[in-house]
N, C-alpha and C positions, 0 to 999 in steps of 0.2 A: 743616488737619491733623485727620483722626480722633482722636474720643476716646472713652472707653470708653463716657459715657452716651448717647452720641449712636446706637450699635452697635444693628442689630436684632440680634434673641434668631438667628435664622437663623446669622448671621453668626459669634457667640457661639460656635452649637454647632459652626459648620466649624472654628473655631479648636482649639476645645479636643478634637474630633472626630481632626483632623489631628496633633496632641500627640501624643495617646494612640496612635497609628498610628508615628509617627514620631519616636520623642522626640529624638532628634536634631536635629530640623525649625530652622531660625533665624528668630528675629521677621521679618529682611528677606523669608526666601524664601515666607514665610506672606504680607508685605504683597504680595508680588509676584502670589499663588495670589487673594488676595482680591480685588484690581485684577479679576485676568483672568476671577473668575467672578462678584464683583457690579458692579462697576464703580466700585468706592468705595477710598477711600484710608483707610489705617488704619496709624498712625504705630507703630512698634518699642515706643516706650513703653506705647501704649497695648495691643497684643498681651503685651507682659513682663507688664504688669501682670493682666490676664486669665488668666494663667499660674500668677502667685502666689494669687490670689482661689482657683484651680480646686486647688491644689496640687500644679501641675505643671512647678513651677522647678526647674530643673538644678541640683545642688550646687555650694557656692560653692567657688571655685576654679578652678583652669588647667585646661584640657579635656587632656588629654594629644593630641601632635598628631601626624599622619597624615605618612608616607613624603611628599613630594612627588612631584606625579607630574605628567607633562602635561596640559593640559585634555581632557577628557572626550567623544570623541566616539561620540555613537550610533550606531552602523553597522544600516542599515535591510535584513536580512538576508531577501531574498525566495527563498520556499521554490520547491525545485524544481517543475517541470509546473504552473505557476501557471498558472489558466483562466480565463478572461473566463466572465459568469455569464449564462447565458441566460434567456427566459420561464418562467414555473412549468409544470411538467411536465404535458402534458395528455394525459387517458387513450389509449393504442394502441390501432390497431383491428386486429381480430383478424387474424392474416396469410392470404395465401390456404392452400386445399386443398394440401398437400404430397406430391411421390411418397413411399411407406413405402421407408425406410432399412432393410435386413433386414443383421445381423451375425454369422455364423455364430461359435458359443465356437472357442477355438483351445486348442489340446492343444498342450503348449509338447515337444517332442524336441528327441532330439541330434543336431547339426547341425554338419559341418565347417569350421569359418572362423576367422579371424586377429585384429593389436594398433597402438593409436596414440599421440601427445603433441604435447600443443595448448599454446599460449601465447598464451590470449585478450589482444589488445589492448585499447587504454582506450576509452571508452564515447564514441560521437560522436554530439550529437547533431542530430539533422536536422530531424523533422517542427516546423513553426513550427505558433504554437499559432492560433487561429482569432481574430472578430475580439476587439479590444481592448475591453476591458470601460468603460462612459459612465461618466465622473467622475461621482459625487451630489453633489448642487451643493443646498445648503440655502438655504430663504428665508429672507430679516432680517423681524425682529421686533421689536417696537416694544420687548418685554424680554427682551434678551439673556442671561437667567440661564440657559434652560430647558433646551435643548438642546446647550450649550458644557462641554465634556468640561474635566474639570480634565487641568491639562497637568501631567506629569512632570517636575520638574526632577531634575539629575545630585546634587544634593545631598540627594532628598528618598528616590530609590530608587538603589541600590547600581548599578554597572554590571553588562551583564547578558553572564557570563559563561559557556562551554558548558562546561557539566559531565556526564562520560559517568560514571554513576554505578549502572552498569548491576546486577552483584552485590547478593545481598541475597537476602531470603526475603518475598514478595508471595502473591497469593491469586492461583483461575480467573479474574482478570478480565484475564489479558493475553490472554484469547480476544477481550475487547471491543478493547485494542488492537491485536490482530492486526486485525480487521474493520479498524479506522482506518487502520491503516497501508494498505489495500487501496483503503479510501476516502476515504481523505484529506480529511476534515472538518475535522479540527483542525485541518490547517496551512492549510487554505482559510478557517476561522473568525479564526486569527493571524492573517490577512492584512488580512480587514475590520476585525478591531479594530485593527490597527497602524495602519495607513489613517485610520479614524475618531479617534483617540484621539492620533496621533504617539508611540508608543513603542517601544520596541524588541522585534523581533520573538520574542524564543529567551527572553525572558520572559513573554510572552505566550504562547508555545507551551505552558510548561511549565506556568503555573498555569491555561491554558485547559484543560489536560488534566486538572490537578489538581481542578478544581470537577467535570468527569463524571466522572473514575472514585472520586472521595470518596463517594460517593452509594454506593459496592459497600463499598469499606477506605479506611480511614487511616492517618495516623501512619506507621512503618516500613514496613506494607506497601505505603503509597502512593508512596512516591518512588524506588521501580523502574520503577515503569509511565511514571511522567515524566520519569526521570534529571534530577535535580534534587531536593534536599532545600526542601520548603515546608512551612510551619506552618500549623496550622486559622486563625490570627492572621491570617496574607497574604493564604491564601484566602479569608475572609471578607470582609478590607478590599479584594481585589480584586474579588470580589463586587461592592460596594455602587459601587464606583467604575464597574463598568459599567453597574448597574441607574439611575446618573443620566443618564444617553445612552440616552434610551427609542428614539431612531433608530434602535439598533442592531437592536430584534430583527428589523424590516423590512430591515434589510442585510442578516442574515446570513440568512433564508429567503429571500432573494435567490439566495443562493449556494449553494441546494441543487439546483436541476434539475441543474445540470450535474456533481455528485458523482454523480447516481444516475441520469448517461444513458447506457445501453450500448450496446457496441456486439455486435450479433448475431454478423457475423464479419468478415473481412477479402476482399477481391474485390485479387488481382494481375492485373494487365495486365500482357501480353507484347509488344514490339513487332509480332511476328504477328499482332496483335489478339485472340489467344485471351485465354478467362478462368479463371482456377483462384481457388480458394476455401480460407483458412484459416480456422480455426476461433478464436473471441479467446483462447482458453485456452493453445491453440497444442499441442496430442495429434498432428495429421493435416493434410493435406492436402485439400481433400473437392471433387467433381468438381459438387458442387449448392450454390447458396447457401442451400438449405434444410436448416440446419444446428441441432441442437438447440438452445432456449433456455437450458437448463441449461448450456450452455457457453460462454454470454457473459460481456463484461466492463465495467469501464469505461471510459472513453474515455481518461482520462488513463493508466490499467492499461497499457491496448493500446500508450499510444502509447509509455509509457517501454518495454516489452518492442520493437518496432518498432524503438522508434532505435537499444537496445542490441544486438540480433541480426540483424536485417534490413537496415535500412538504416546502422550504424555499420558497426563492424569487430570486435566480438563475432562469433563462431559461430552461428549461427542454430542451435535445439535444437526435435527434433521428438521427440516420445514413440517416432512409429513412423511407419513407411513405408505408404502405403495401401494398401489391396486383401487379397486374403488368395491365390487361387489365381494372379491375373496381375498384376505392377505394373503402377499407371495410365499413360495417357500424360499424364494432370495432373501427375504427381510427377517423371515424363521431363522437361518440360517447367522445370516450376520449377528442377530442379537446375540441368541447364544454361543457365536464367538468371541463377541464383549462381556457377555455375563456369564457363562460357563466353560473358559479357557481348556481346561481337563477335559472338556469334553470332543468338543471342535473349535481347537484354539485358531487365529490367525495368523500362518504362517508367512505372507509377504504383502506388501503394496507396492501397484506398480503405477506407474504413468502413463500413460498413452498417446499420441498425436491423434491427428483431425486426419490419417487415414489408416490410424489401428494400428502405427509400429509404436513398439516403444521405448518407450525414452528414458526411464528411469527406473529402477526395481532394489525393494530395503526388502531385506529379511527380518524377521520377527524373530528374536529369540526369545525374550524374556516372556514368560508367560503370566499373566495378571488378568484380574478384573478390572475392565472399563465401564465405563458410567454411561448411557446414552440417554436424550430427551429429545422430544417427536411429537408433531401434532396429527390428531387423530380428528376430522373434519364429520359431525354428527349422524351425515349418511353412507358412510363408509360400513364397511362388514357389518351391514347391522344382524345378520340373520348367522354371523361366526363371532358376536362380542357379548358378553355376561359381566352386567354390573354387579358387585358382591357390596360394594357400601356405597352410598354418596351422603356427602355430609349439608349441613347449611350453608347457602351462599353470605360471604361477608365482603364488605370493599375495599379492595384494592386499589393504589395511585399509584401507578409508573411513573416514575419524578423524571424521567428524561424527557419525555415528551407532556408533562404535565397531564396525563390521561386517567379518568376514573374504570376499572372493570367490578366485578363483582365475582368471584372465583371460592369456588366447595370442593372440599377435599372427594376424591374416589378412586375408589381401585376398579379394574379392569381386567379381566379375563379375556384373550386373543386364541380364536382355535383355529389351527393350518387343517381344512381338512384332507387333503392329499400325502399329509405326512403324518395326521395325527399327533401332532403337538398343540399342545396349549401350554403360554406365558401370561404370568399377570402382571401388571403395571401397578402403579401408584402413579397420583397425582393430580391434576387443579381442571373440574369443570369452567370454564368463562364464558359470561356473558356482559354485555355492557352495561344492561339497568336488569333489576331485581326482576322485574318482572316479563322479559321477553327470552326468548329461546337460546338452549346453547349455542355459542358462535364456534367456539375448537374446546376441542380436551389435549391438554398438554399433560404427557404420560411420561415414567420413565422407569428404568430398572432401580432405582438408589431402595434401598432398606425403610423400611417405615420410619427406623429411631432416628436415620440421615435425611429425614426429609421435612422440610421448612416450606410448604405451602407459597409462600410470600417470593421468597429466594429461587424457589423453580421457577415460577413464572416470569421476576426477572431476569432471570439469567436466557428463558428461549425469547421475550417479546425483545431479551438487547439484540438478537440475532435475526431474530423475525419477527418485526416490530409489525403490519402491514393486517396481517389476519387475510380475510376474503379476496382482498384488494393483489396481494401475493402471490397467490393460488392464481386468479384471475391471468397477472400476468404471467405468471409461468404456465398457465394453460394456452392463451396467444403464441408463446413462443414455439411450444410442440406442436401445438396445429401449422404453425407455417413450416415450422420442419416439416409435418406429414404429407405436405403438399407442394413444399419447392424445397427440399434439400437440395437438386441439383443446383438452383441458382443461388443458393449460399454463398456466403463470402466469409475467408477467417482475415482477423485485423491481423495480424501477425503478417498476411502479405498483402494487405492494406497498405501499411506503412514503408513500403518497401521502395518502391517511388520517390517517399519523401527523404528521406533517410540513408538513399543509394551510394552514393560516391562522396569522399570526401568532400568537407566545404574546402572555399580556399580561405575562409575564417573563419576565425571559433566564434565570433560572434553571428554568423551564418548558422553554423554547428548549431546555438540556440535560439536563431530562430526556427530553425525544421526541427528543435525537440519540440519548441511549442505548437504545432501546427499537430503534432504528432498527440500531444496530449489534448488540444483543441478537437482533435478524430476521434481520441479515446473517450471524450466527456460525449458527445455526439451519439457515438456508438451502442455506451454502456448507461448511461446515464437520462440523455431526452428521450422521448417514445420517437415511435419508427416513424422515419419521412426525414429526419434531420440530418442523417449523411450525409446528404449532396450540398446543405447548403454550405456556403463561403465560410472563413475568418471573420471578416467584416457585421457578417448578420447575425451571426451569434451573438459574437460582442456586443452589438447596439442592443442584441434582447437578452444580455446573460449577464456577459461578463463585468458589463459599465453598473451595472448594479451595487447600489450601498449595501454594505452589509455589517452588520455588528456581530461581536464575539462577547461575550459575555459570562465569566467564569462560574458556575455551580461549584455546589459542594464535590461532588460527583465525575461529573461533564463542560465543555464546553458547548455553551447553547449557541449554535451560527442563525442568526436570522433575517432573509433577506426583507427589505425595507423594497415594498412594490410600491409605485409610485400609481397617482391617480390614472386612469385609463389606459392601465398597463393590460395588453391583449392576451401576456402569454403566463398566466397566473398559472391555471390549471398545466401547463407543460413543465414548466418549476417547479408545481409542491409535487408531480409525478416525478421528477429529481432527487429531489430532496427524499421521497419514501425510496426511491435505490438507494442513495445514499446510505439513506439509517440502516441499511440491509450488509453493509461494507465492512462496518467497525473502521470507522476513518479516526484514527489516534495520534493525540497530541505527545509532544515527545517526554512529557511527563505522566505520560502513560493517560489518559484523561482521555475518554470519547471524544469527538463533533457529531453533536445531534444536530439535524437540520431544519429549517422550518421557515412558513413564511409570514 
C-alpha cells in the first residue's frame, strides 16, 4: 500500500493538481486516475492526507446527496459527414488552358408568368463516405506514463449534456464560425480527441470550440459561439489535459487534407451517356467542366447538399436556368432526369478537382422522381418561353429577413430548339411592389395539386435569398475567370503554409486553425481586395464587432450592431447576403439569418 513518503513530487502535484480542478474528486477515483497514469497504487489514506497537508479537505460533515439516478452512460455521439482523413495535401498543378466563358449582364423586365407550394420531404441520405480511416495503433514503451491520456471518469466530469444556448450578445467572431460550420474542423478535431482520449463527444465539441474562439472574446460573449456556458477554469484545465497527449497534434494535422479538399464541380451521367456539369456552389447547370475556381467547395459541403437535394427527396435548388438567349440542351436533359427517370434516368455523380481528375463517383440505382426549383430571370429565352396562365399578384413576407414581395401563380412553357423538346413549369411570378416589373420567376417541376405558391418561394429565397444582387455577383466572378483563370488561386493550397507541419503545441495547432478560418471568412465571405489584408485588420473591422443573437419562431436572427462612423458597412451587409446564401445552421436545426 502507498504511502505519503514513499509518493514522487510528480505524483504529488497530479494529486493536489486534480483537487484543485475537481474538488469534488474522491480519494478512490483519484487512486483509480494514479493506477492508470503511473502505475503505482496510492491508498485513500494516504491521498486524504495530501489533502489536509495542501488545505484542500472537504468540510467536515455530510455531503448533501445527489437525486439518484441510473448509472451513467456515455453516449459516443458521432458527428454528422464524418470522413476518413487522407495524405497531406499536395500542391495542384495548374489546370489546363480553358475555352473563355463570356456572360453577357442581363437587364431584368417584365415578364408574364405564374405561382407554387412545396412540401420538402426529410433529408435521405445516400452518398457513403469513402474509404474508412486506419485505426493509430500506438507503440508500448518500456514507460507507460508519456503518452497515456488521463481517462474521464462520470464522477470526475458532469455528464455531457446538449445545451442550445443560442441567445445572447457575442462579437464578429461568428464570422469565424460560420467559416467552421462550412468546414467542419471542429467537429472533425471532436472526433480525434474523442477517439484518442475516450470522452464524450458534445463536450469536447464545445470546449474545443471554446479554446479557438477565446483567443477573439470571453466570458459572456463566448458561450454563444459554442452554446454551452464554459469558464476560463475548464478551459484551461481542458487545455493542459490535452497538451499531455503530445500524439495529438500529429492526429489532428492528420485530419486537415481532407477539410480543405475541394471539389471543383460535379459531372452527371445520363444513362445516354451524355455528360452535364454542376457547379459545387450549385448557381447553374454548365455545359464545360471548366467551371470557375471561385465556385468550389468542400467535399463534405457537396456531399451533404447532394444527398439533401439531389439524390434524397429534398427539391433540388438551382439559382437559375442556363443560357441567356436559348435554353441549353444540358438543362433539357438534367430535368428530365429528375422528372422523367424511365426515360433518361441519372445513373451516377461524380466529383471533380480543380484540374478535372476525379475524386469521387456514387452510382445511382434507385430510380425515382426528383423535385427541382430554378430561377428564370425575365430576359431570358424570351422568344423559346410561352405563358399558358398567370394569376393575380398577392403579398408575400419572408419572415427571415423580414421582407415584403408580391408573387402570381403561372405556368411556363420552355422549348429546346435543337432537340425539339418542350417542358412546362409551375410556379410564383415576383415582384417587390404591385406595381413595378417582374424581378425573377421561380419555376419548378412539383404537380399542380403539390404546389403551395407561399412554400415555393420560401423554400428558393431560403437558398437564394439576394435576387439581382446574386446573379450580379456570380456574373463578376465568371468574368474574372474569362479573363485571369491562369492567375487563380484554390484555398485548398492557400492554407497549406499555414497548416504545414506539425505545431509543437496544440494550442499553436489552434491558432493556425484560426488564421485558416480567418482566410476562409476573407475568401468566401468579404468582396475581393480582402485576402491580403492581416489578422489584425480584420479584427478591428469585423471580428470586434457586437453582435446579438436573437431567437425567432423559425431562425436565429444574428445582427451586427455598427457603431456610428463605422466605414465598412457596405463590405458587411455584402457578407452577411453570402452568408444567407450558406444555410449556416444552428445545432437545433434553426438557420442564422444575417443582417445589419
Amino acid at each position: 500500500m502507498g504511502v505519503t513518503y514513499k509518493l514522487k513530487p510528480e505524483i504529488i502535484s497530479f494529486i493536489i493538481e486534480k483537487k484543485k480542478t475537481h474538488p469534488a474528486i474522491s480519494c478512490r477515483s483519484l487512486s483509480e486516475l494514479i493506477q492508470d497514469n503511473f502505475k503505482t497504487t496510492v491508498s485513500k489514506s494516504s491521498i486524504n492526507k495530501i489533502f489536509k497537508e495542501a488545505g484542500l479537505s472537504m468540510p467536515i460533515g455530510r455531503r448533501a446527496k445527489k437525486p439518484r439516478r441510473p448509472p451513467l452512460k456515455l453516449q459516443i455521439l458521432t458527428p454528422p459527414e464524418s470522413v476518413p482523413v487522407p495524405p497531406r495535401i499536395e500542391p495542384i498543378p495548374e489546370p489546363p488552358k480553358e475555352e473563355p466563358i463570356i456572360l453577357q449582364p442581363i437587364v431584368p423586365e417584365e415578364v408574364t408568368i405564374a405561382e407554387p407550394v412545396i412540401k420538402p420531404p426529410e433529408e435521405v441520405p445516400i452518398i457513403s463516405e469513402p474509404i474508412a480511416q486506419e485505426e493509430v495503433v500506438e507503440e508500448k514503451t518500456p514507460e507507460p506514463v508519456v503518452e497515456k491520456p488521463v481517462e474521464f471518469k462520470p464522477d470526475i466530469i458532469a455528464e455531457a449534456k446538449p445545451e442550445i444556448l443560442i441567445e445572447g450578445e457575442t462579437t464578429g467572431a461568428i464570422l469565424l464560425k460560420a467559416a467552421d460550420f462550412i468546414i467542419g474542423g471542429i467537429t472533425r478535431f471532436n472526433e480525434v480527441i474523442r477517439t484518442r482520449m475516450h470522452i464524450p463527444s458534445l463536450g469536447v465539441l464545445n470546449r474545443t470550440g471554446g479554446l479557438i474562439y477565446s483567443k477573439l472574446t470571453s466570458g459572456q460573449n463566448l458561450w454563444p459561439l459554442i452554446n454551452q456556458r464554459v469558464t476560463d477554469e475548464e478551459l484551461s484545465s481542458y487545455l493542459i489535459e490535452l497538451q499531455q497527449v503530445t500524439i495529438l497534434n500529429s492526429d489532428l494535422l492528420q485530419a486537415m487534407p481532407m477539410l480543405f479538399k475541394d471539389a471543383r464541380g460535379i459531372k452527371i451521367s445520363l444513362s445516354t451517356n451524355a455528360l452535364l456539369y454542376l457547379d459545387s456552389q450549385f448557381y447553374t447547370i454548365w455545359s464545360t467542366p471548366h467551371i470557375p475556381y471561385s465556385f468550389s467547395a468542400s467535399i463534405d459541403r457537396i456531399r451533404t447538399y447532394i444527398n439533401k437535394y439531389l439524390l434524397g427527396n429534398g427539391p433540388f435548388i438551382l439559382m437559375m436556368a442556363p443560357g441567356y438567349d436559348i435554353p441549353t440542351s444540358e438543362f433539357f436533359d438534367f430535368v428530365l432526369g429528375l422528372d422523367a427517370p424511365d426515360k433518361e434516368p441519372i445513373t451516377a455523380v461524380s466529383f471533380y478537382g480543380n484540374n478535372l481528375q476525379d475524386i469521387e463517383s456514387t452510382k445511382i440505382e434507385s430510380i425515382k422522381k426528383r423535385n427541382i426549383i430554378f430561377g428564370l430571370w425575365p430576359s431570358q429565352f424570351i422568344q423559346y418561353r410561352k405563358v399558358n396562365k398567370i394569376k393575380e399578384f398577392k403579398p408575400f413576407l419572408f419572415t427571415p429577413l423580414n421582407k415584403e414581395f408580391y408573387i402570381a401563380e403561372i405556368e411556363l412553357e420552355l422549348s429546346q430548339p435543337n432537340t425539339h423538346k418542350t417542358l412546362t413549369f409551375r410556379g410564383c411570378a415576383l415582384k417587390l411592389s404591385p406595381t413595378e416589373k417582374t424581378r425573377l420567376v421561380i419555376l419548378s417541376n412539383f404537380p399542380s395539386e403539390n404546389l403551395n405558391l407561399e412554400e415555393l418561394c420560401s423554400t428558393y429565397l431560403s437558398h437564394w435569398p439576394n435576387l439581382e444582387e446574386a446573379f450580379q455577383d456570380y456574373s463578376r466572378k465568371v468574368e474574372l475567370f474569362t479573363y485571369a483563370a491562369a492567375s487563380e488561386h484554390q484555398f485548398s493550397t492557400a492554407i497549406t503554409g499555414i497548416m504545414g507541419e506539425p505545431a509543437q503545441d496544440i494550442s499553436l495547432f489552434f491558432d493556425n486553425y484560426l488564421k485558416v478560418l480567418d482566410l476562409f471568412v476573407k475568401w468566401n465571405f468579404l468582396p475581393a481586395g480582402y485576402e491580403n489584408k492581416d489578422f489584425p485588420t480584420i479584427k478591428a473591422q469585423f471580428y470586434d464587432l457586437p453582435v446579438s443573437i436573437r431567437p425567432e419562431k423559425s431562425h436565429y436572427s444574428v445582427l451586427f450592431k455598427i457603431p456610428s462612423q463605422y466605414t465598412y458597412a457596405n463590405d458587411l451587409k455584402y457578407a452577411c447576403r453570402r452568408l444567407n446564401e450558406k444555410e449556416i445552421t444552428a445545432p437545433d436545426g434553426k438557420r442564422y439569418w444575417f443582417s445589419c
